[in-house]
Each structure stands twice: as C-alpha cells, then as structure tokens.
N, C-alpha and C positions, 0 to 999 in steps of 0.2 A: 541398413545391413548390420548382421551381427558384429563383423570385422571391425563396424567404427565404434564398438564398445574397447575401453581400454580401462588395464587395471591400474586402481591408486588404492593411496594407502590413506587414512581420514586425516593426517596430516598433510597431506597435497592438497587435501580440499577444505581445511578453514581455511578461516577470513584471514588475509594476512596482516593484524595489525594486535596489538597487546592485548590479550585475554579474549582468545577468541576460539582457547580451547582451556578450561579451569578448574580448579573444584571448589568448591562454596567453601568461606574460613568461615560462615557464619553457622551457628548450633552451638558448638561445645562449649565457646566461649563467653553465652549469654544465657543469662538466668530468664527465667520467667516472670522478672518484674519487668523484663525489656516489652513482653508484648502489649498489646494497646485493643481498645475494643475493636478498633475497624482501623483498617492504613493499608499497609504494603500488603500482599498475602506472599508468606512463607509456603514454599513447594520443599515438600517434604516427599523422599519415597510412599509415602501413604495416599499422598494424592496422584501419584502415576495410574491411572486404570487403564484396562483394556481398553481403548477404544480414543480417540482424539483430545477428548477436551480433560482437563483437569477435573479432578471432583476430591468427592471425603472432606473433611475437618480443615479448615486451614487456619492457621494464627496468622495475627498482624503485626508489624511494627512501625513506627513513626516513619515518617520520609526522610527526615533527616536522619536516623540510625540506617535506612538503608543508602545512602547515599556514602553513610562513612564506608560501608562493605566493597567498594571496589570493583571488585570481577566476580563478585556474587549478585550482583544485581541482573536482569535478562531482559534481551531486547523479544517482541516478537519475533516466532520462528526460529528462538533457539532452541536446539535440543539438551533435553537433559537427562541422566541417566546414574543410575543408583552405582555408587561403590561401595554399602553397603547395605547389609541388609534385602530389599527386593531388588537383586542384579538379576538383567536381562529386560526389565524394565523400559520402558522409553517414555517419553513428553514431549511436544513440541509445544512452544508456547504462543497463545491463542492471541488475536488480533484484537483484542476484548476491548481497549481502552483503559486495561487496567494495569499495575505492577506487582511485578513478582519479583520477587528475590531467592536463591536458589538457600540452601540448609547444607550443613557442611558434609552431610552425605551424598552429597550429588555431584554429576559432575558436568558441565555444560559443554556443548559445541554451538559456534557461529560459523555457517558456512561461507566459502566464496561464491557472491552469485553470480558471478561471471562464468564459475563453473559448474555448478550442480546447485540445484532445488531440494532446499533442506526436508521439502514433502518426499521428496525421492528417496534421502538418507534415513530421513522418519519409516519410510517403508521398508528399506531395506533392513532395519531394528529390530521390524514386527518381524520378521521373515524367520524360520528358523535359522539359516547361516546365520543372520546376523544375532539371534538371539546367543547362539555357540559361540559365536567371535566373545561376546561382551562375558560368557561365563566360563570358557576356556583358562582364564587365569582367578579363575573364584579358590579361595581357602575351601577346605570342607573341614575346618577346626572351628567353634565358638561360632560368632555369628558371622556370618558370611559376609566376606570382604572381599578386595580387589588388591592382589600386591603388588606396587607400582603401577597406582591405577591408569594414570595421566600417561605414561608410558603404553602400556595396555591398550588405552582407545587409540591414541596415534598410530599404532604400528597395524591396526585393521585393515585386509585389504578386503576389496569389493572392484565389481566391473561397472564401470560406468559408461552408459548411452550418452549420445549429446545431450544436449537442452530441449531441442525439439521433441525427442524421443522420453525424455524424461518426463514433459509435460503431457505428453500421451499418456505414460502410464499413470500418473498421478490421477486425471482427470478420471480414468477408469474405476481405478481404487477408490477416490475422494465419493464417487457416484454413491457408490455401495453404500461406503462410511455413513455419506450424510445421511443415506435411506436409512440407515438404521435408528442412525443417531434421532430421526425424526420420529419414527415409532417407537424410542425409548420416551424421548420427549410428550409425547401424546397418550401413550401408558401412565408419564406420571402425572399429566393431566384429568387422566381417567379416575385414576387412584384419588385423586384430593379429595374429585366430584362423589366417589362413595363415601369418603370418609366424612367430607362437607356433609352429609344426607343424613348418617347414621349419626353423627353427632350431635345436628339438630334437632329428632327425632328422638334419639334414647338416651343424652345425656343430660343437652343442656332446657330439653321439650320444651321449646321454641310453639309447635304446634298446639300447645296445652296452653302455655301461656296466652296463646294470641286468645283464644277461646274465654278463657279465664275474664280477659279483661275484656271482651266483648268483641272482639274485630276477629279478620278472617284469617287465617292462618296463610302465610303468603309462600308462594311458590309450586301452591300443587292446589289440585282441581277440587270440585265441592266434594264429590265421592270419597277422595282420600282423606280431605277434611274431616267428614263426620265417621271417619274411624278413629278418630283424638277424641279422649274427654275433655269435657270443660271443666274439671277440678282436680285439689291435690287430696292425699290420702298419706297419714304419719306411715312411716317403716323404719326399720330398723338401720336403714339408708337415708336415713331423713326424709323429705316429701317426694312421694312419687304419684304419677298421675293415679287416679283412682281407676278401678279395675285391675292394673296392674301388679305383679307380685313378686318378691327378690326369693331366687332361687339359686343353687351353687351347679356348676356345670355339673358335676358328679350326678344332682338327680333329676338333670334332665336328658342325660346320655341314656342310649340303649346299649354302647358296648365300649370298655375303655381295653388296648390289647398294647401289651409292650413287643416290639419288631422283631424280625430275623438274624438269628448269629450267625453270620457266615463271613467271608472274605471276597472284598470289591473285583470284579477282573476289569481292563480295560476292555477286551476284545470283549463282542455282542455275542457273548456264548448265549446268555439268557433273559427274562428280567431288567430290567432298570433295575439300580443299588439305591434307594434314597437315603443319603447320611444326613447327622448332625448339620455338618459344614456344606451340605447342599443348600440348606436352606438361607440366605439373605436376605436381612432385611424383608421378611413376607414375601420374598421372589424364590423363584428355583429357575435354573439354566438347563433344561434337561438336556443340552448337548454334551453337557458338562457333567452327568449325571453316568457313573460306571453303569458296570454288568455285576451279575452276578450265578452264581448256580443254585437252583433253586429247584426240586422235587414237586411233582406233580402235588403232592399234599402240601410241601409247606409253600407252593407259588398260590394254591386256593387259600392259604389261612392266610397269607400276609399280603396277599395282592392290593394296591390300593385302587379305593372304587371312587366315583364320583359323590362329592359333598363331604368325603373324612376329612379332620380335621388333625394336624400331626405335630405334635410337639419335642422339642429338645429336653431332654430330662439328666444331663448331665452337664460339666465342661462350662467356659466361659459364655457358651450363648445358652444356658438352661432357661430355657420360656421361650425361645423364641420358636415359632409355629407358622403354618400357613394352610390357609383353608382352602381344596381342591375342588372349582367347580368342573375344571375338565383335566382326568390322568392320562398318560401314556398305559401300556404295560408296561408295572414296577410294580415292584415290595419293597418295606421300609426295613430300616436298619433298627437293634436290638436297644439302640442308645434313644429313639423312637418312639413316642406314645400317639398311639389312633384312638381317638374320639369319633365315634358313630354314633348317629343320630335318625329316628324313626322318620319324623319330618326331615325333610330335606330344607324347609323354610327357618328352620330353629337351628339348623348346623350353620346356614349365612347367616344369621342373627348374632352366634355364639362367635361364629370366627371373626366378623365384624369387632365384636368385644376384646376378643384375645389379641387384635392388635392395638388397644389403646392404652394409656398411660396409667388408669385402674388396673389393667390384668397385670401390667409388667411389674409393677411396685406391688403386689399384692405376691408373686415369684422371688422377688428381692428379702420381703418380708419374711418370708419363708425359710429363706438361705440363712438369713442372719448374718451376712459378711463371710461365708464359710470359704475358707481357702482353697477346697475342692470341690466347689459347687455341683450338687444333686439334689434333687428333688423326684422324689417316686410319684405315680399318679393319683393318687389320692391328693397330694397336696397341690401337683397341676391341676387336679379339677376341682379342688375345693374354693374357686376363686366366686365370690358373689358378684353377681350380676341384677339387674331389673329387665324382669322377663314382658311382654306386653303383650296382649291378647291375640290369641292366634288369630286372627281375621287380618290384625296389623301385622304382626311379623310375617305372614303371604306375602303384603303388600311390597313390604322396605324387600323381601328378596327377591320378588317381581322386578320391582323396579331397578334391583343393581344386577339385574342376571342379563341383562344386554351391553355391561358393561363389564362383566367378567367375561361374557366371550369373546368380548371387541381387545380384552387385555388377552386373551390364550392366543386368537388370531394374532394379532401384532408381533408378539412372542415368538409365534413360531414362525412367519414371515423373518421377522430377525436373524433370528436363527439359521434358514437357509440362506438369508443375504451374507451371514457371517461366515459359515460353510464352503459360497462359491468366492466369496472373498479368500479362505485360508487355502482355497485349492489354487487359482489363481496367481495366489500375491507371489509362490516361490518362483512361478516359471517368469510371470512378467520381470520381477526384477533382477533375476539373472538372462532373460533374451530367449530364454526357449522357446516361449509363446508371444508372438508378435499383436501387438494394439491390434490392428485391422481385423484378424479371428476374434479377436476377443468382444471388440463394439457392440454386435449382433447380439450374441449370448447376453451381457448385460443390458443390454434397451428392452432384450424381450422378459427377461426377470423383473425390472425395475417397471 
C-alpha cells in the first residue's frame, strides 16, 4: 500500500557507523607521479555514465596510497556523486572484484541495509526529483559546485517503500538496465568484429601476405580468397598489394556539402538536428538527437540519406565522423561535412578508414596544435587512403552490412528499452505506478 511508504531524509538512511556518508580528500592533494600503470582505479566524475556500470579513462594508484585515504576508499554499492563539476550525476559501485577509490570531487553514500536498497536510492538519482534534489544547491558561477555539499545530500528527502517493495521495483528497473546494457555490450562486440576484418584486409593484408608466402588465407572461403593478389606493388605508401591504388578521399567522393544553419528545438517540430556533439565516439544517440525547422528546400538539400558519411570540421572533436548505413529523417548541422559517394560499397570502405588511427592523425596533422581547432573540407578529405579493386571493396561491405544492421537494430531496441525505462522510473519510485501493472508491460518488451 501506498500509506507504508514514509518520508526520510538520506541521512536517516546511511549506514550508521564513520564515513558512511563523505567526500573523497583524494585529487587536489596528489600530483600525477602518484599514479601507477594498473592498481586501485580512481572514480572520477568522468567515469559516472548514464547507465550502471562505470566506464571512460580511469587512473591507478598503489594499494597502499589508497589505503592511506580513509573514507575515500568504496565498498561495493556505494553511491557516489559529483560536487563538482558533472552534478546530478550518480554511480553505484559495481560488484567487480575490483577497488575503487572515490577523487576529491565526489561524494559517497553507504547505505543502511536494514533499511533501504542502495539499487532503490541509485534509482531514485536517475529520477528527475532526485536529479533536482542533487542540483537545487549547484553555484551557476565558474564551474559548477555544491555549497555545503555534505550538508546538501544529507538533508534530501525522498518516500521510501519497505524492503519488499523496494526489491520489486528494482528487479523491474535492473530488467531493463541489464537489456540494454547487453545490447551495448554486443554492439561493441560487433564493432571490434568489423574493425578486426577491415584491419586485416586493408591495413595490415594479412590475406596478401598468406598468398604471398604460399598458404591459404585463413578465415574466409576460396571465392573471397582469389579476390586478394599474391604480391606487393611500391607506392607512395610504401608496399601495397598490387592492383591496388592510394587515392585521397576528395577524389573519390561524388559530393562533399557543409550543413544547415539554423537553431536546435527540443520539441519534434521537424527534422532531426544532427550536431558536432551528437556524434560519439563513431555512435550517435538519435533519442538524444534535437529538432529542428527546416524548409521544404533546405530539409531536400540537407536531409541525410543512407551510406553519407559526416564529419566534425570544428571545436575539440574536429575529425571525428560517422558512417550512416541506416538514417532517421535528419539534416545535419552547418559545423557538419557530408561526404557522398556514387558506390555505396566505397563510402563503407572510406568510413571504415575514417575511423582508424591514419585518418585521425592525418586531422591532428592538419591542425597543427591550433588552439581553435578547424579544419574546412578540403583538408578532411584530403586524407590518403589504399583504395582496392572494386570486386573487393563489394565484398568487405557485403560482408560488414549484416553487421551494421545488427548494430542500428540493437540501437534502437536500446533506445526504446531506455524510453520505457525514463517513463517508468519517475512513477515507480515515487508509488504512483505499482510493480504488479507494470511486470506485464516489461516481460512483453523484454
């Protein structure tokens, strides 16, 4: 029953023993001769992501220097939470087998399990009340802080279900999570497997070589075989299989177009918006993806179509790109370069290439260290590549185009599991919507 939810404050609900609610003294006061190749891993607000587990960059330090830190150290299933910098933030920490220690911009909870399920309070973080609780006392001077942080989280209130009720809702939520978390997981399995293929094939030709020295090129059938030569050929690249030839993206594009100026809306007036900062790491989030207003004419000039390839041509992430085998309806933003390609088997080829560690440093090169980084499209496509005989470039985008759909499907599966998760999560963990309505809906999604 609703009635036996009762309100507390997050101070009623730690652990009642020393440091069981703290902020990390470790960061400001340790240089970076402290860290070590591999040891403790340091949780910095940069490793807080959406979604459960820790990720991004993390540093190490000895066991013994985290041992010296005290109440910066984290038991599994503590929470922790940025006081500066990314507030509103949350982590729970993961059952891994491994240790963390929190960064002095963090601030942890331990809860009492006797009364509440730190997965419960973890939920009630992601929520938006709880994301308002944690930013309600943010500065909006310099970089975003918490004044009297420790006081701040303590004085939280929230309604809290029993225990039994708590592990309902969790069980519901964790469902989701893990779905997705599995289809992230299996995405970035997919991704190595093209990367593994294209690398073998047109970097380190693996298939040339076997040939070369007389044996069979191993991992793929006799037909795809006798699409490799058995020799090399000088270039201006060093040896490249023979046949083959180095060409600069520039001239094998049919159409290079910089994007639409206009203003992102949130509401679904029009259009997808696809910006600079859409694009991640070679991923895009289209839920995450604005609106925008866009004209009969300029939604036909800027619309993007299946196989463009779209590059960053300003700002800290200039080069970074992502090749589109399946779009929504969008157009791209002005800060935006689309590369169009006649073949649709030469634009998987080329975007295969723009995400390897040649095209990036060949963008860097360009830059020259420049404090405002830009680069216009001439110089994004002027990056040299080793092009291989169309018969073979068909094959390598045959073979990865059941692997680009298998990553778009996942994606947007995700996506909706993330969706009836964000609808969801506010009524469960305030009581509105009871476990029992809800089981049904999630068994028949999942």
């Amino acid at each position: 029953m609703a009635s036996e939810w009762t309100t507390v404050t997050i101070n009623e609900i730690a652990a009642p023993h020393s440091g069981s609610i703290a902020i990390g003294p470790f960061g400001s006061r340790m240089k970076s001769d402290c860290y070590v190749a591999d040891g403790v891993r340091v949780v910095r607000g940069t490793n807080l992501l959406e979604g459960r587990a820790f990720g991004g960059e993390f540093v190490f330090i000895s066991m013994q220097k985290a041992q010296s830190l005290g109440s910066s150290m984290l038991k599994p299933n503590d929470l922790v939470f940025p006081h500066r910098g990314s507030i509103g933030e949350v982590g729970i920490v993961p059952s891994d087998g491994r240790t963390y220690v929190m960064s002095t911009s963090l601030m942890k909870l331990t809860c009492d399990s006797s009364r509440v399920r730190p997965d419960f309070i973890y939920y009630f973080f992601r929520s938006d009340r709880g994301k308002h609780a944690l930013l309600q006392n943010r500065s909006q001077v310099g970089t975003p802080g918490i004044g009297q942080p420790l006081a701040s989280l303590k004085s939280i209130k929230l309604k809290l279900p029993p225990v039994s009720e708590q592990d309902m809702i969790i069980s519901v939520l964790k469902a989701i999570d893990e779905r997705i978390e599995c289809l992230q997981q299996t995405n970035l399995a997919i991704e190595a497997i093209a990367r593994a293929i294209f690398k073998s094939w047109f970097v380190d030709f693996d298939p040339v070589r076997a040939k070369a020295e007389g044996r069979e090129p191993q991992g793929m059938d006799a037909a795809t075989a006798a699409l490799f030569p058995n020799k090399f050929q000088n270039s201006e690249l060093g040896g490249i299989p023979s046949e083959w030839s180095v060409s600069t993206i520039k001239d094998i594009t049919s159409n290079i177009q910089y994007g639409h100026t206009t203003s992102a809306q949130a509401e679904p007036i029009g259009p997808k918006f696809l910006r600079i900062t859409d694009i991640q790491g070679g991923r895009i989030d289209w839920n995450k993806v604005p609106y925008c207003i866009a004209s009969r004419v300029e939604h036909d000039r800027y619309k993007l179509k299946r196989h463009d390839i779209v590059v960053a041509r300003t700002g800290a992430s200039t080069g970074e790109n992502i090749y589109l085998p399946v779009v929504p309806d969008a157009v791209f933003a002005s800060y935006l370069v689309r590369f169009q390609f006649e073949d649709w088997t030469l634009a998987r080829l080329v975007g295969a290439f723009m995400r390897t560690t040649a095209y990036f440093e060949h963008v860097q090169n360009a830059l020259g260290g420049s404090a405002q980084p830009n680069a216009n499209a001439q110089v994004l496509a002027g990056a040299k590549l080793i092009v291989p005989t169309s018969s073979l470039s068909q094959k390598y985008a045959e073979t990865v185009a059941p692997m680009d759909r298998k990553l778009w499907d996942n994606a947007a599966e995700a996506n909706t599991l993330s969706t009836l998760r964000d609808t969801l999560l506010p009524r469960l963990i305030t009581g509105k919507l009871r476990v029992p309505k809800t089981e049904k809906l999630v068994e028949a999604v999942l």
